[in-house]
C-alpha positions in Angstrom: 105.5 108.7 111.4 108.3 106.1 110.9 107.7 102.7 112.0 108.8 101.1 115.1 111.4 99.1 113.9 111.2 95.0 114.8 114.4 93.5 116.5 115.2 90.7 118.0 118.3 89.4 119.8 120.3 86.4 120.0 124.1 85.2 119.9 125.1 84.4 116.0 128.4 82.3 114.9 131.1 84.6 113.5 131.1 82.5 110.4 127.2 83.4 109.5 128.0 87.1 109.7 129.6 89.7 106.9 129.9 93.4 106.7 127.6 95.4 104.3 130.8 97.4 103.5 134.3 96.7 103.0 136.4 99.3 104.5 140.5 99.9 103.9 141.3 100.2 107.5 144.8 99.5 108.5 143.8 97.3 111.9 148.2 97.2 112.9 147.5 100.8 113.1 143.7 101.9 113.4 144.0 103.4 117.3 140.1 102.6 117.7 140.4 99.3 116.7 143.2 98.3 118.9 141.3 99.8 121.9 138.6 97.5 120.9 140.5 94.1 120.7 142.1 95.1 124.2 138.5 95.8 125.7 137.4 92.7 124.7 140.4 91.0 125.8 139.7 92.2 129.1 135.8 92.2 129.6 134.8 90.9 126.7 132.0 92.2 123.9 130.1 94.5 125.5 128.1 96.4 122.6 126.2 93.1 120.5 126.3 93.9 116.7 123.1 95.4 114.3 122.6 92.8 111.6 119.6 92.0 109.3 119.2 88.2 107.8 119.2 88.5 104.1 116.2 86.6 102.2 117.2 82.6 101.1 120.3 83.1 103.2 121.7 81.7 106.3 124.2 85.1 106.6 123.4 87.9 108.2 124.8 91.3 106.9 126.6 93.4 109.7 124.7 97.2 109.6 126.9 98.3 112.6 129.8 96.9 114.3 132.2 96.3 111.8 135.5 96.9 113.6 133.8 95.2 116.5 133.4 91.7 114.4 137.0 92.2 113.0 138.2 92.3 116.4 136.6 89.0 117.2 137.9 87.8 113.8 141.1 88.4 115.1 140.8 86.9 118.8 138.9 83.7 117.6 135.6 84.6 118.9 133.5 81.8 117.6 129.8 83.7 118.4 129.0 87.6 119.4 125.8 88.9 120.4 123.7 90.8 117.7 120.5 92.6 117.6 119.0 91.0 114.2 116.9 93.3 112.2 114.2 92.3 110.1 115.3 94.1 106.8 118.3 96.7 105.5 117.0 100.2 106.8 118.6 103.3 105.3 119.0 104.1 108.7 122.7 105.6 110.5 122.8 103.8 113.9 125.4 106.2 114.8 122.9 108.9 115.2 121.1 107.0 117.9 124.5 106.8 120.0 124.8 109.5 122.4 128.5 109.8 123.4 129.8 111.1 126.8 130.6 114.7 127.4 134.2 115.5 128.0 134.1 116.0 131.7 131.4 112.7 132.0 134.4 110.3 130.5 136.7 112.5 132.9 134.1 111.6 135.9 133.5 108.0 135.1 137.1 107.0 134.9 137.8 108.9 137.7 134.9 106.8 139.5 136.0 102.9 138.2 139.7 104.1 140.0 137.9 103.4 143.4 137.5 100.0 142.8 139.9 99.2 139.2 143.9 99.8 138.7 144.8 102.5 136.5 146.6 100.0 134.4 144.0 98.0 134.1 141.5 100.2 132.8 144.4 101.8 130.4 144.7 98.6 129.3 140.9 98.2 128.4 140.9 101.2 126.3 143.9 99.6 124.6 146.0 102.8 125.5 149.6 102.9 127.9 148.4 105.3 130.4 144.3 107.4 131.1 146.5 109.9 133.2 145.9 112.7 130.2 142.0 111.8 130.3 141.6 112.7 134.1 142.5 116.2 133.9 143.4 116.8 137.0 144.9 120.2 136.5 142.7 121.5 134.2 139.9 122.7 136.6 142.5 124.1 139.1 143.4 126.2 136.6 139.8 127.2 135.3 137.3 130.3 137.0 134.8 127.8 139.3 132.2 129.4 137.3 133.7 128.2 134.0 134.4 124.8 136.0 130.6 124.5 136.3 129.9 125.1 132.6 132.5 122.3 131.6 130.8 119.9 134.8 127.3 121.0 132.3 128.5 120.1 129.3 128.5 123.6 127.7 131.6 124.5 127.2 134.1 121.1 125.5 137.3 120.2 126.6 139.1 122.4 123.8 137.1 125.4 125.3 138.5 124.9 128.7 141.7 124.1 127.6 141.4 127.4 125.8 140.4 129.3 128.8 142.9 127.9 130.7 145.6 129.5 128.8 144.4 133.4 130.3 144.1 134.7 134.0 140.7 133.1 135.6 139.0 137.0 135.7 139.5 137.0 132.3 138.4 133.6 131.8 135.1 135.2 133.4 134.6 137.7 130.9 134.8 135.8 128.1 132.4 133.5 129.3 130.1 136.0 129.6 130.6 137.0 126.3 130.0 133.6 124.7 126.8 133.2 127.1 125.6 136.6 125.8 126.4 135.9 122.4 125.1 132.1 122.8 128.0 130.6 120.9 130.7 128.6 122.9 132.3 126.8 120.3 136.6 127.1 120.4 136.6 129.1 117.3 134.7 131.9 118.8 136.7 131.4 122.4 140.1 131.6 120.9 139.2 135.1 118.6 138.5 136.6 122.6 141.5 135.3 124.3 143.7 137.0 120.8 142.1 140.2 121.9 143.5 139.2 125.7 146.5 141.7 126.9 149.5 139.8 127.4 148.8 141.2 131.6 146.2 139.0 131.9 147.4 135.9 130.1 148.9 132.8 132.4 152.2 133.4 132.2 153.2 129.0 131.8 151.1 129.0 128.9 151.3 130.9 125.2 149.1 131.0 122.3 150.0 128.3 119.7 151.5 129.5 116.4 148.6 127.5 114.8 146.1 130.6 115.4 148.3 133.5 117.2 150.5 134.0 114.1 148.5 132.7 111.4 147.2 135.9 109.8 144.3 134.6 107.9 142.8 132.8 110.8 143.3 136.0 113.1 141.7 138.1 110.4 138.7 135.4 110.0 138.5 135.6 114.4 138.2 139.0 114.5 135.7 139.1 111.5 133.8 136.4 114.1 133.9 138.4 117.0 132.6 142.2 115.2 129.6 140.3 113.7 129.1 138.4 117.5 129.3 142.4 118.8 126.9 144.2 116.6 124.8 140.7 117.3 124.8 141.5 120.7 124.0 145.6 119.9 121.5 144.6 117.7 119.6 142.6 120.4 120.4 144.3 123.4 118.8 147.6 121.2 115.6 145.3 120.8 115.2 144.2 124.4 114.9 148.0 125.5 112.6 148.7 123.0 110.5 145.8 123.9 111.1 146.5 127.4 109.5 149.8 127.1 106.9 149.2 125.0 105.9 146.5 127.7 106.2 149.1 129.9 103.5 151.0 128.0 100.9 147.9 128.0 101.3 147.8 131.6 100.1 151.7 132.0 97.6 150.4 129.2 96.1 147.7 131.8 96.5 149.6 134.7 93.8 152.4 133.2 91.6 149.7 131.7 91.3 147.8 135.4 90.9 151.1 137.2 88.0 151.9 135.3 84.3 150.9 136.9 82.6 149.6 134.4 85.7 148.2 132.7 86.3 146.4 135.9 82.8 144.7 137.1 82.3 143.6 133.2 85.3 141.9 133.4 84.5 140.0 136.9 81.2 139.2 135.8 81.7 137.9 132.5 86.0 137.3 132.4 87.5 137.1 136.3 90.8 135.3 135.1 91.9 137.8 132.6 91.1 140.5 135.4 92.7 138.3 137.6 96.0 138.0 134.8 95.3 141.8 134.9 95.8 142.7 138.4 99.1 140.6 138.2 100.8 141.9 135.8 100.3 145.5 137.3 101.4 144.4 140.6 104.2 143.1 139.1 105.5 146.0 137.3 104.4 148.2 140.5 107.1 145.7 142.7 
């Protein structure tokens, strides 16, 4: 068991802190970094900075937040918030960073509109408009039963822009087939909507040369979808058999219960599994 990991927290001057790495990021043109300088610009730093104190210095090595304390670099932040470690663990702090779902960043933006200006929020994400985020075509244009999969986090945004692309009754179908199948990532959605007759595809929206005409994606789609199909043949062919061979058990039970002596042994000396007994043949009797 790893162990528990010793932190503390206080505010450190800019000038005590340095990255672990150096990284060649262009920050005139790096999109995340800009959106980072205009979010502190506007609220200030949120997220505080993971740093461990190296031994006989008075630096502390940054372990996660790099474009964060470039940022502040760059606006003349003279101390940031950090969570001080006490030593270097080979450890990836992005792992512990859950990130919103696509229709959670689409429901929280929507919610800071009731009380912040569009512009303003734009602005905070360092972008010139959050209009594209919002989506608010997409789920007119999506099945409600598809909606509710994208509301759940099952389906991603590329998925339901996918699905948006054919008739919602078709959009249906292939979400049945990815739930029987268990796989709903946009690779598999897209080789079901290139099987999709042009009668039941929206007729504003076409499939995009990138994986309608490219031959060798088609051909590795289709290759997708037979192995998803004799997937599902495979395990549909299973589920009778065990189906009937439960069926058989039950019969089994039935006989054992029904008999006498079977029966009083098993109240004198086991009632619950008679009792589990008697259940699962009134069950299969319902």
């Amino acid at each position: 068991m790893t162990a528990e990991l010793e932190i503390d927290g206080r505010d450190i001057e800019l000038k005590q802190l340095k990255p672990l790495h150096t990284r060649d990021i262009n920050l005139n043109t790096n999109t995340g970094f800009r959106k980072i300088v205009a979010s502190i610009k506007s609220i200030g730093l949120i997220e505080p900075l993971a740093v461990y104190r190296e031994n006989g210095d008075d630096s502390y090595v940054i372990l996660d937040g790099y474009l964060r304390y470039m940022a502040c670099q760059q606006l003349g932040v003279q101390s940031v918030p950090c969570l001080i470690y006490k030593d270097n663990q080979a450890y990836s702090f992005n792992k512990n960073v859950n990130r919103l779902s696509a229709y959670q960043e689409i429901r929280m933006l929507r919610k800071s509109l009731e009380t912040i200006d569009e512009p303003t929020i734009a602005q905070t994400f360092g972008v010139k408009s959050i209009r594209h985020r919002l989506a608010p075509r997409l789920a007119r244009n999506l099945h409600p039963e598809v909606v509710k999969t994208f509301e759940g986090d099952v389906i991603g945004r590329m998925c339901a822009l996918e699905l948006s692309s054919v008739l919602p009754e078709r959009q249906l179908e292939i979400l049945c087939e990815m739930k029987k199948i268990g796989d709903y990532s946009p690779a598999f959605c897209r080789s079901l909507i290139i099987q999709t007759p042009m009668a039941k595809r929206t007729k504003k929206k076409r499939q995009r040369r990138a994986w309608a005409e490219d031959e060798e994606r088609k051909k590795d789609m289709v290759s997708r979808l037979e192995h998803a199909e004799k997937q599902h043949d495979f395990y549909s062919t299973l589920y009778r058999q065990y189906s009937a061979d439960l069926l058989r058990m039950t019969f089994y039970i039935r006989k054992l219960v029904t008999n006498p002596r079977i029966e009083t042994h098993l109240k004198s000396h086991h009632p619950e599994i008679l009792a589990r007994f008697n259940e699962i043949t009134t069950d299969s009797s319902t």
